[in-house]
C-alpha positions in Angstrom: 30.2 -0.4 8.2 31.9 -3.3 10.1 32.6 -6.5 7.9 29.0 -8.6 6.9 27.4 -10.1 10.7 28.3 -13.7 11.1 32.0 -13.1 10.9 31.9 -15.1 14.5 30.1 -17.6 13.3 26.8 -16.2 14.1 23.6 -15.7 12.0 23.4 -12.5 10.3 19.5 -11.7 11.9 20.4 -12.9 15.0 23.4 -10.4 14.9 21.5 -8.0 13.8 18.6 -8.4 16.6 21.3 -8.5 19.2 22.6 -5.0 17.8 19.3 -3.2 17.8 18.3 -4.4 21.3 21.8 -2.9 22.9 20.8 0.2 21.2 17.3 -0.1 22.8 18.6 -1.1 26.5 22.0 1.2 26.4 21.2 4.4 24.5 17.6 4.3 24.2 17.8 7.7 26.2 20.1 9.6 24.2 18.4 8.5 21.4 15.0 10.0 22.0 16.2 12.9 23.3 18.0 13.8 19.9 15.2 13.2 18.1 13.4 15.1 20.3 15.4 18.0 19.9 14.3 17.5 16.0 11.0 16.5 16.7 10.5 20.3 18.4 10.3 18.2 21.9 7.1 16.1 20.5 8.1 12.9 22.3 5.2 11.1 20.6 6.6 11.3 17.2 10.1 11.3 18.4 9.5 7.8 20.2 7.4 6.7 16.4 10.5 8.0 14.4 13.3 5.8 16.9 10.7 3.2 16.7 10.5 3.0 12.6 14.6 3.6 12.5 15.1 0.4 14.7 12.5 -1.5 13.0 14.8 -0.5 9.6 17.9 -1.5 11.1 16.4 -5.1 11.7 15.8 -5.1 7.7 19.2 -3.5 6.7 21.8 -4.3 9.4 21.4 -8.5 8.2 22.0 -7.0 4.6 24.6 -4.5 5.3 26.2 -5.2 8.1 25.9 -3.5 11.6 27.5 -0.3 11.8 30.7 0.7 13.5 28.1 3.2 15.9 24.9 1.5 15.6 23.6 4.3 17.7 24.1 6.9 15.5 23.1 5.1 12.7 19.4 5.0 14.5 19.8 8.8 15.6 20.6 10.1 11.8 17.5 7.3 10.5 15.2 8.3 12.9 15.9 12.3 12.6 15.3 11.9 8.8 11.8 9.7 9.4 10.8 13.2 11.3 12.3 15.6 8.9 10.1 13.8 5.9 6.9 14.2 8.4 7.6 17.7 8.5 8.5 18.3 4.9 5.1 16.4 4.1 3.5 18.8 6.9 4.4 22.0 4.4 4.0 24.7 6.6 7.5 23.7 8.1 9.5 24.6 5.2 11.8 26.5 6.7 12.1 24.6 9.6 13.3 21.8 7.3 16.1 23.1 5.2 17.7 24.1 8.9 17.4 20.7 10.3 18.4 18.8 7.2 21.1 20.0 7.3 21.8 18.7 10.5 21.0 15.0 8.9 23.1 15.1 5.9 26.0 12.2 5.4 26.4 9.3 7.3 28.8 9.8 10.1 27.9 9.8 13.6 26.3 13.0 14.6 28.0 15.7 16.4 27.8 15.7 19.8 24.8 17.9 21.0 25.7 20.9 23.2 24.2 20.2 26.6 24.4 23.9 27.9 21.2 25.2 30.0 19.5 28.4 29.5 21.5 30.1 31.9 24.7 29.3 29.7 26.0 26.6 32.6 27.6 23.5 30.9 25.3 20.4 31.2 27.4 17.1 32.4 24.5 14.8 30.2 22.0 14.4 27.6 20.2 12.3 29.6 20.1 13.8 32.7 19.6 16.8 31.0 16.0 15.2 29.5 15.0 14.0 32.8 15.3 17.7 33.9 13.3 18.4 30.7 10.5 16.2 31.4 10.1 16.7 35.0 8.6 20.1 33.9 6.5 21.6 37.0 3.7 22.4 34.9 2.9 18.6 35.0 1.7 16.7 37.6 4.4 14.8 39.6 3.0 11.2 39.0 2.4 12.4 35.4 6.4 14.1 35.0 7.9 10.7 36.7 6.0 7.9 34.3 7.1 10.2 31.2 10.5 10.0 32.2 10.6 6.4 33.1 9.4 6.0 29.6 11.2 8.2 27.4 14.8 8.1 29.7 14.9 4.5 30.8 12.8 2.8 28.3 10.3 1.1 30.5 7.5 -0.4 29.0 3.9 1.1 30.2 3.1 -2.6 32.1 6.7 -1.8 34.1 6.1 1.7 34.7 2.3 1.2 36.1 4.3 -1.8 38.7 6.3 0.7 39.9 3.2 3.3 40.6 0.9 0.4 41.5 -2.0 0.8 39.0 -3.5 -1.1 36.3 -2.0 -0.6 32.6 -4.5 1.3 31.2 -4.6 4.1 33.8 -0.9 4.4 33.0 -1.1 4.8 29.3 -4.0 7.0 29.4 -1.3 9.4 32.1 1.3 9.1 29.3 -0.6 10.2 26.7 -2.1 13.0 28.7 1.4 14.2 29.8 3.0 14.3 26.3 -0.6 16.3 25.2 0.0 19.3 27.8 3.6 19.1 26.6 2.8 19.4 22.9 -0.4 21.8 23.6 1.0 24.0 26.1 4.0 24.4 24.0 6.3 23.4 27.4 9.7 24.4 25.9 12.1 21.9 25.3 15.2 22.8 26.6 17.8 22.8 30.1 15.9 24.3 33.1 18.5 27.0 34.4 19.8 26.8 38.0 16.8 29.0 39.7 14.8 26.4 38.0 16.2 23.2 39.1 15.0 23.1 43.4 11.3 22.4 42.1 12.4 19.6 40.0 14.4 17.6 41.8 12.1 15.8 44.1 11.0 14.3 40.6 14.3 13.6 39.5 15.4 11.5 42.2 12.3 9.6 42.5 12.9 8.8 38.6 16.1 7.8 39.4 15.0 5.6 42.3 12.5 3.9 40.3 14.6 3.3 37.2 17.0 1.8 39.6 14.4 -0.7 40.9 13.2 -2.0 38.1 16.5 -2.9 37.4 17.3 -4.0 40.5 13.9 -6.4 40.1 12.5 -7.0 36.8 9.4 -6.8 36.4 8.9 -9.6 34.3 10.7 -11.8 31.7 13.9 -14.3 32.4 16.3 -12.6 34.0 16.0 -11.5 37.9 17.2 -8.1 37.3 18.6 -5.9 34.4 22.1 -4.7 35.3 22.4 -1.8 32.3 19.4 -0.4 34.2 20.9 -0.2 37.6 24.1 1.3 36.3 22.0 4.1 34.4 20.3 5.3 37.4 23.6 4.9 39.8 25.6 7.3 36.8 22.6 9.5 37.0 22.7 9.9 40.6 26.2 10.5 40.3 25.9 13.1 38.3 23.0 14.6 40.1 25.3 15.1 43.0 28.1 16.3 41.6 25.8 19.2 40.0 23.2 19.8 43.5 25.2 18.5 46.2 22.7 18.2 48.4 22.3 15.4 51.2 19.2 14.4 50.3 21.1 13.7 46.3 23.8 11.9 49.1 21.2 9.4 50.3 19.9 8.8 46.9 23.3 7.9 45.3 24.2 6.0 48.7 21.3 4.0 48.9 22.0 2.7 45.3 25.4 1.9 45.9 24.4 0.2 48.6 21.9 -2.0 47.4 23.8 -2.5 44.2 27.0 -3.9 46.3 25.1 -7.1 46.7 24.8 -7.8 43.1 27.0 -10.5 42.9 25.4 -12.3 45.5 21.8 -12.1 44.8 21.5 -15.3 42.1 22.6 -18.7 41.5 23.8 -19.9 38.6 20.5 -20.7 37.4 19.4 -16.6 38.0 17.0 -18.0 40.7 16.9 -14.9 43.5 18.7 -15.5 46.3 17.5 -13.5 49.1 19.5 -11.2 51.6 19.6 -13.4 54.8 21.0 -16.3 52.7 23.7 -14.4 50.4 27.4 -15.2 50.2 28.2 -11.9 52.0 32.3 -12.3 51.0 30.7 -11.4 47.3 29.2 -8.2 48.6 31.9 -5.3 47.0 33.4 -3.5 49.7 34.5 -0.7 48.5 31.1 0.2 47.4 29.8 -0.5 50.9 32.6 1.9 52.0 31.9 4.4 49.5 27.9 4.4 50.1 28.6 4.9 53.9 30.7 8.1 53.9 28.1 9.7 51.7 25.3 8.6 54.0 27.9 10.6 57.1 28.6 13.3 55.0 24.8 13.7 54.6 24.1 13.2 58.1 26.5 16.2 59.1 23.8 18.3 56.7 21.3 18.4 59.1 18.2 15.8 59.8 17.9 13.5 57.0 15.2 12.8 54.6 13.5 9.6 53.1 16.3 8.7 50.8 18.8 9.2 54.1 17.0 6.8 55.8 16.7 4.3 53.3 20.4 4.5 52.8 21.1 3.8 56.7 19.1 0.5 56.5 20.7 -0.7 53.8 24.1 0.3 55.3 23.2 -1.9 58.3 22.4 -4.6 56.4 25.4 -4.1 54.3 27.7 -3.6 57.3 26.5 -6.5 59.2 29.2 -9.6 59.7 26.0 -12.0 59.1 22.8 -12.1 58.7 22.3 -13.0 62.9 23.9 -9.6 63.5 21.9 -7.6 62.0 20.2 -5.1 64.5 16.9 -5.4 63.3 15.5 -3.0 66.0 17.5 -0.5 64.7 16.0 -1.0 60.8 12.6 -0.9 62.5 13.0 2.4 64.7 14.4 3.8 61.0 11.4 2.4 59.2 9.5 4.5 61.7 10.8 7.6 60.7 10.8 6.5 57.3 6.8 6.1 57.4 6.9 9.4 58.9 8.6 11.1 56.2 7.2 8.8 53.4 3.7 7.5 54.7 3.3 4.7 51.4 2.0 1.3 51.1 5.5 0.4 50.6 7.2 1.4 53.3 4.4 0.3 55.6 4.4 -3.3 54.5 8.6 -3.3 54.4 7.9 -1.9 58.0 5.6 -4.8 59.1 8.5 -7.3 57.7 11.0 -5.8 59.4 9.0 -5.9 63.0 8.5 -9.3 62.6 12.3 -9.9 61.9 12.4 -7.6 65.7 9.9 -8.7 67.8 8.3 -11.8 66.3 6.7 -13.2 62.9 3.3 -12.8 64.9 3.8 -9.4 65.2 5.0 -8.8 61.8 2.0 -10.9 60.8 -0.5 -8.3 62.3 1.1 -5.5 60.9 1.1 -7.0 57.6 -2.2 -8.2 57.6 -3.8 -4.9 58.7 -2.3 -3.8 54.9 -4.4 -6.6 53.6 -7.4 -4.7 52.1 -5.2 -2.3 49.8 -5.5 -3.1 46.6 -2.1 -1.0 46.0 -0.6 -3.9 47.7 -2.1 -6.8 45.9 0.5 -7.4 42.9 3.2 -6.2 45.3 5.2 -8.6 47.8 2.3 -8.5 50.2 1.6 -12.3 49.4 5.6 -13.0 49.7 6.4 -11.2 52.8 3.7 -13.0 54.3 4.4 -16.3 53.4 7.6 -15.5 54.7 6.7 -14.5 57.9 4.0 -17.6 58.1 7.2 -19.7 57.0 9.0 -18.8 60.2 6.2 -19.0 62.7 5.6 -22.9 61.3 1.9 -21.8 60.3 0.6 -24.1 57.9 -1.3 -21.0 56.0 2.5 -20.7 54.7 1.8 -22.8 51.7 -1.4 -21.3 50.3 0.4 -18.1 50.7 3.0 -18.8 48.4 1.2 -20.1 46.2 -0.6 -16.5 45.2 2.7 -15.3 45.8 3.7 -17.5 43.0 0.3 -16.8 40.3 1.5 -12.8 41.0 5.1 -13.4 40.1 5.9 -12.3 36.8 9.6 -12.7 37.3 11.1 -16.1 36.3 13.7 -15.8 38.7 11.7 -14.6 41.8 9.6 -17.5 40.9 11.4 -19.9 41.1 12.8 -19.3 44.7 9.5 -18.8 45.8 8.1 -22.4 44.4 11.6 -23.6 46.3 10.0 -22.3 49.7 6.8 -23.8 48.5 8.3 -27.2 48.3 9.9 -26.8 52.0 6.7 -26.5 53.7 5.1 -28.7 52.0 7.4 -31.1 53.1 7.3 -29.5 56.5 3.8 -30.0 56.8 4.0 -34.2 55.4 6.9 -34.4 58.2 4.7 -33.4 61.2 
């Protein structure tokens, strides 16, 4: 144990709470999935387990101090909160004495060997459990919302943002997903490489989703969540290096991409500052550099897929000298294929923004408005890319728009810019 908490002048709870929530954001992940392997893959009393050992830590860490590996400390806890559920279960007897072994003493535990059933070394735990989860026995909604919950840590509120449906309907496909796991006995182990094609597509879009929500909280204080972002970018990185394949390219170069403007995307206060109005000599360069030779490697491959296309918008954005040179008719003819290949809510209503950056806010406003009446779109940015577009065709609808822009926000951040363009049209509208 490190020295009693409050040796830098801090409280000893508040040390303590700070302590347990790294573990939860940073290795929440590798966590699970070592109590999972205890657990016999049953994620829902792996997740209880890691939930009780954190909740104990917040009692003993203010007494005892934190540990030098906090993480492990929560790994051995947990493990032991399912061994005694199995002891008490008695018809796991022997089951027991092998895995408390693996429990004993208080040292960190031993690395776990991440080898897949074909005997191929495994470059993660974690990627290795979202390989485990995206099992094609489930369906692929149901095999991406488990792993956003039991790899990144997302709540069941940020998950069902990210698929567009109420709360309720989300839980209800988590607990469904985690039944067929535990009922059908899905084994919990590394796919082997014959197995790994039909899982990808869920993979990536795990990724992809992990690394929006970081990108763009869903709710709370802070406009994004960094540790998130640089997950799912070391994720895609190691996705590549193990299936080199161009479609994996565009994944890890849209991410890079998009994560080059990080520095640039918030004022001091963490209000959002959007794209057209960032500090572009903040953007990192060498990640701009690095995310455009995947995206021409990938393009040598043959024709590109969704994530290929994403990545070439945000490389024009990203290689744009300012915001008045971006080719915007360019990013629209891409969106086009894009709603070819991906024909989503999404993409049609970041479609309809572009066109009205290339041929008009009117235009844009049409497009967006035939989206109106989907009620996928409703607690998305519909309301904000309208306003936006109202904004810069001088409409006067522009301030009623933002305004259910604003009663939808649930990000502090995002909220705040978006009362900031409230107050200019307001203004706007007292001036003429």
């Amino acid at each position: 144990m490190t020295a009693a908490a409050g040796a830098h002048g801090l409280d000893v709870h508040e040390t303590a709470r700070e302590a347990v929530a790294g573990v939860a954001a940073r290795h929440w992940a590798r966590v699970v999935a070592s109590v999972a392997r205890t657990a016999d893959g049953d994620f829902d009393v792996a997740e209880d387990a890691v939930q009780e050992a954190l909740e104990a830590a917040l009692v003993r860490w203010p007494r005892d101090g934190v540990p030098s590996h906090p993480d492990a400390w929560v790994i051995t806890t947990a493990r032991r909160r399912v061994i005694d559920r199995l002891r008490r279960a008695r018809n796991l007897e022997r089951k027991v004495r092998v895995l408390g072994r693996e429990a004993s003493g208080n040292a960190a535990p031993a690395p776990d060997a991440s080898v897949g059933a074909d005997g191929e070394a495994w470059p993660d735990d974690r990627l290795r459990l979202v390989f485990t989860c995206c099992h094609p026995a489930l369906s692929l909604e149901a095999r991406i919302a488990l792993t956003l919950r039991l790899v990144a840590g997302l709540s069941a509120a940020e998950i069902a943002r990210a698929f567009l449906v109420p709360e309720p309907t989300l839980a209800r496909r988590l607990t469904r997903a985690k039944a067929k796991i535990r009922n059908a006995r899905i084994p919990y182990r590394v796919p082997d490489a014959a197995e790994l094609p039909e899982r990808l597509e869920g993979v990536m879009r795990v990724v992809y989703l992990v690394f929006n929500e970081g990108y763009m909280a869903t709710g709370g204080d802070r406009l994004s969540r960094p540790e998130l972002c640089a997950e799912a970018i070391r994720l895609a990185e190691m996705l590549f290096e193990l299936m080199p394949e161009p479609e994996v390219a565009g994944l890890l170069a849209l991410l890079v991409l998009i994560d080059s403007r990080r520095d640039a995307r918030a004022d001091g206060d963490g209000t959002l500052i959007v794209l057209e109005e960032q500090d572009r000599s903040l953007w990192d360069r060498n990640a701009i550099a690095h995310g455009v030779r995947l995206i021409d490697e990938a393009a040598r491959a043959g024709p590109p897929g969704p994530y290929q296309v994403q990545a070439a918008i945000a490389a024009l954005h990203a290689t744009a000298a300012s915001p008045e040179a971006v080719d915007w008719r360019q990013i629209l003819a891409l969106y086009d294929e894009l709603l070819r290949l991906s024909p989503t809510p999404i993409v049609a209503l970041n479609r309809a923004a572009a066109l009205g950056m290339a041929a008009g806010p009117r235009a844009g406003l049409e497009a967006i408005d035939a989206l109106a009446g989907d009620p996928r779109l409703e607690r998305y940015h519909l309301h904000a890319a309208r306003a936006d577009l109202l904004r810069r065709a001088g409409r006067p609808e522009a301030a009623e728009a933002y305004r259910r822009a604003i009663d939808l926000c649930a990000n502090d951040g995002e909220r705040r810019y978006l009362e900031r363009r409230l107050v200019e049209v307001a203004n706007q509208r007292e001036r003429t």
